[in-house]
N, C-alpha and C positions, 0 to 999 in steps of 0.2 A: 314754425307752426307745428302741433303738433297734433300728429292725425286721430284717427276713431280709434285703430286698431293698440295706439299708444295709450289712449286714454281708458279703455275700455281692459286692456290689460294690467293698467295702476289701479287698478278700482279692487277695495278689498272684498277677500271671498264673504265675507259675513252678508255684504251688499245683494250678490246674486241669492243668496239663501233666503234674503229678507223678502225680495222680488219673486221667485218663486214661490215662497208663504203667501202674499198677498195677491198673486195670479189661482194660486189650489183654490184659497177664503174667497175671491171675488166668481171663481168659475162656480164653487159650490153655491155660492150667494143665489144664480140665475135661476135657482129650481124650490119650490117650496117644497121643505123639508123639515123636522124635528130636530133642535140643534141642541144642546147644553147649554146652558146660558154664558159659563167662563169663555167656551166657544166663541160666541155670539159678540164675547167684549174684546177679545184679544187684538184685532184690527186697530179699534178703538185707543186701545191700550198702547199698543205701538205709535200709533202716530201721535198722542197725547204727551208721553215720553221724548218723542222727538220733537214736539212743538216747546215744551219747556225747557228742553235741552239747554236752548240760549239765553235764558234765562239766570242761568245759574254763573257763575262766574262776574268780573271784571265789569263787563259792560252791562249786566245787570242795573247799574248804577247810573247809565243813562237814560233822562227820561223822556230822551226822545228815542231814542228803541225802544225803551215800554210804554210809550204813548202808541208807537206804530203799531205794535205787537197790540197792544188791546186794542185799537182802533179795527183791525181786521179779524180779530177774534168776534167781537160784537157784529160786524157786518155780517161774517159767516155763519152767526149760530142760527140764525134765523134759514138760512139755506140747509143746515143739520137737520133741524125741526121740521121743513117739510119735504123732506128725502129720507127722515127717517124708519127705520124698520117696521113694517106693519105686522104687528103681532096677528095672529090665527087663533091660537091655540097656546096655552100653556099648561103643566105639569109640576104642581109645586112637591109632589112628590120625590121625585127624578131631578129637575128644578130646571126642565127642558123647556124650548117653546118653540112652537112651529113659526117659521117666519114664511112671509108671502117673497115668494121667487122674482126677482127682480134684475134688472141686468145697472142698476144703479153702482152697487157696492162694487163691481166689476172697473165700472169708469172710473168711478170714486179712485179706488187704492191705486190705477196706472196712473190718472192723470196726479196724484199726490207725489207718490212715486220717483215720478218722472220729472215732476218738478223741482225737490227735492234734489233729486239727483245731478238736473240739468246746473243749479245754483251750485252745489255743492265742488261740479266741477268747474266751471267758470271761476271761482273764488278760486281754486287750487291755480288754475293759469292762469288768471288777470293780478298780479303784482300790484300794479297801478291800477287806483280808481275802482279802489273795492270797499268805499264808502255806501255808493247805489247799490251795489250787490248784498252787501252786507242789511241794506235795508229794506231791502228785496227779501233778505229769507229771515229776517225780522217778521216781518207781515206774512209770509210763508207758515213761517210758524204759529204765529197765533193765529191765521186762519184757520190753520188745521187744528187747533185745538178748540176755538171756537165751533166751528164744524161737527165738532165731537159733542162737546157739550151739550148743542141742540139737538143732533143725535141720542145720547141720550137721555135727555129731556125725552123726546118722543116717545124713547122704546118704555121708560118708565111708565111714561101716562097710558100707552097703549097697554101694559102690564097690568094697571090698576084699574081699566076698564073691564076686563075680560072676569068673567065667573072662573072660580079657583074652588077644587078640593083641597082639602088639605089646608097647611100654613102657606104663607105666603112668596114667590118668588123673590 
């Protein structure tokens, strides 16, 4: 068996950097603020990257992981679309937007995170019977990109609602 303090010690350094990034993005997320738009995508952009991830390779080719993977991508994007970011204010100048402070994006990136994480290690110590797990972050995956996408889907339309000087965000 092997414990927390083993498991948590094999976990590479990039992992707590990436957890830390998405604790700073989620703590900032809770207050309504003026952000940069590259800002605003970079969570987005992270998890999108790791939802595709699995995609790429070998078992790309089966199409029952890519049935799975899009079957929970579609279920999730509609959860993306109404959790996503409520624009205030934008600045096409700057190409900044005010988002409304929320404690969403906070939940968002740990409970992702942490899922993530949880699967990632169970795969590394379950040998046997890494079929269900394997289809577990199949579905993992395209949630979180699904997720996104309805994300943003939202921040878009909320972009194209709002009066703008200037060209366009």
């Amino acid at each position: 068996m092997v414990g927390a303090f083993q498991i948590l010690a094999h976990t590479p350094v990039y992992v707590w950097f990436l957890l830390t990034y998405l604790v700073w993005q989620g703590v900032a997320a809770t207050r309504t603020k003026k952000r940069p738009l590259w800002r605003l995508l970079m969570v987005p952009f992270i998890f999108m990257v790791l939802g595709i991830w699995p995609l790429i390779g070998k078992s790309a080719s089966d199409i029952k992981m890519v049935a799975i993977w899009l079957g929970a991508g579609l279920l999730l994007a509609l959860s993306g679309v109404v959790t996503g970011p409520r624009v205030i204010a934008r600045d096409a100048a700057s190409r900044e937007v005010t988002i409304s402070g929320s404690i969403v994006p906070l939940v968002r990136n740990m409970t992702l995170f942490l899922l993530h994480y949880a699967l990632a290690v169970a795969l590394a110590l379950n040998s046997e019977g890494t079929q269900n797990l394997t289809l577990a972050s199949y579905a993992l995956s395209g949630g979180s990109v699904g997720y996104f996408v309805g994300w943003a889907f939202t921040l878009r339309r909320n972009l194209n609602d709002l009066p703008f000087a200037g060209r366009s965000v």
